[in-house]
C-alpha positions as CSV (number, residue, x, y, z in Angstrom):
1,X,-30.7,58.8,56.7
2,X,-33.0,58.3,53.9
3,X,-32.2,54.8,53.3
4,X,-33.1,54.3,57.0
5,X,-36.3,56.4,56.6
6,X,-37.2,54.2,53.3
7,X,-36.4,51.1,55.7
8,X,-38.2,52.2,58.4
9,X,-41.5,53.1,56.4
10,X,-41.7,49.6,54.2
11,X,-41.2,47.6,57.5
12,X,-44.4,49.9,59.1
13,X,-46.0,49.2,55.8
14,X,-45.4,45.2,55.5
15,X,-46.3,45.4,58.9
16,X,-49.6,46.6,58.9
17,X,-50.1,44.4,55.6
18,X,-49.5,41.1,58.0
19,X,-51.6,42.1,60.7
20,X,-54.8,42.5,58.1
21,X,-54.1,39.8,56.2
22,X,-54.0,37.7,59.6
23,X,-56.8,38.6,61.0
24,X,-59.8,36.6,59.3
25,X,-63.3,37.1,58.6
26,X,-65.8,35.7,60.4
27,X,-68.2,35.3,57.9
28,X,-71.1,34.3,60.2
29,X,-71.0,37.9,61.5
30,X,-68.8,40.2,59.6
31,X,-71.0,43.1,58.0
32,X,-71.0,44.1,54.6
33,X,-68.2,46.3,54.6
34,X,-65.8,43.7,56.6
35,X,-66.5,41.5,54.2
36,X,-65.6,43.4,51.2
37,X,-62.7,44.5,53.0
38,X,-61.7,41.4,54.2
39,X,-62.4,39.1,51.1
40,X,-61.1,39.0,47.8
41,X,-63.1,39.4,44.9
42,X,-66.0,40.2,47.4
43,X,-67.6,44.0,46.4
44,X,-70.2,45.7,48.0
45,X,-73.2,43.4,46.4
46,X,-71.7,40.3,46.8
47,X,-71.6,41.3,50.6
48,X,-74.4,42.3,50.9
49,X,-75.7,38.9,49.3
50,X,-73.8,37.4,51.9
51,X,-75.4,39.0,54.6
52,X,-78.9,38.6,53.1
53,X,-78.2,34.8,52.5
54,X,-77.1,34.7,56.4
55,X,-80.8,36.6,57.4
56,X,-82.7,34.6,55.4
57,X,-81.0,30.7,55.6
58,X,-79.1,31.3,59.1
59,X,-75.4,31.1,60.0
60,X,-72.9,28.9,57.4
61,X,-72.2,25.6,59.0
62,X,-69.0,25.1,56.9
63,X,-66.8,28.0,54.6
64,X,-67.5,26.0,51.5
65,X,-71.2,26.7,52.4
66,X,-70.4,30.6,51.0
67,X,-70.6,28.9,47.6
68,X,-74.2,28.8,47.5
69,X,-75.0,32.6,47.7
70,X,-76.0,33.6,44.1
71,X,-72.7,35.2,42.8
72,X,-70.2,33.6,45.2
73,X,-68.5,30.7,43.4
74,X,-65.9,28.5,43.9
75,X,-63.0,30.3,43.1
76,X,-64.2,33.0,45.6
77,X,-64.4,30.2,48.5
78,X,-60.8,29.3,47.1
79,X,-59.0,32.6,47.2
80,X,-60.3,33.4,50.8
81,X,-60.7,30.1,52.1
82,X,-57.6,30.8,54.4
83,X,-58.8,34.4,55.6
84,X,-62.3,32.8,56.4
85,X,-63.5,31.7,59.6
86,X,-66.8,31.2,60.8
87,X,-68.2,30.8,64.6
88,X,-72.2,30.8,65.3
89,X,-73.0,34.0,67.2
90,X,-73.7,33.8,70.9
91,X,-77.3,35.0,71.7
92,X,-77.2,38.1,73.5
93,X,-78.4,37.7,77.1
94,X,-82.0,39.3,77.8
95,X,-80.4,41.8,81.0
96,X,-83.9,41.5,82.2
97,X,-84.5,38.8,85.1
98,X,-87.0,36.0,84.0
99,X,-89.6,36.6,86.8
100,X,-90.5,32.2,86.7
């Protein structure tokens, strides 16, 4: 019964493992704390240079693009380049009528 149990609790745990680690981050809209949950060798300031970067120079065009906030480097891109994706957000429709 334990050994079952044991079984039962690493296959829940590897489980939930694969699920994060397929799920990437989009790194044109992730906030700072799905970044640093989502990236590796991302912590709170690098996200939040991340997000500043984005505010201030506009959505990445290409992951290797990541490279160029102050602190990010190569490596970084490297390690997360497979857990990275990145889509341009969709403007959010005005829900008021345009009276032209």
């Amino acid at each position: 019964m334990h050994v079952l149990r044991n079984l039962l609790g690493a296959s829940l745990f590897s489980l939930s493992l694969a699920t994060l680690a397929g799920t990437p981050v989009n790194i044109n809209t992730a906030d700072s704390e799905a970044l640093v949950d989502g990236l590796n060798g991302v912590g709170p300031q690098k996200a939040l240079a991340i997000v500043r970067y984005r505010q201030e120079h506009g959505p990445f065009k290409r992951v290797e693009d990541l490279a160029l906030v102050e602190g990010i480097g190569e490596k970084t891109v490297q390690q997360n380049r497979s857990n990275m994706t990145l889509t341009t957000p969709v403007p959010a429709k005005n829900s008021v009528p345009n009276k032209n």
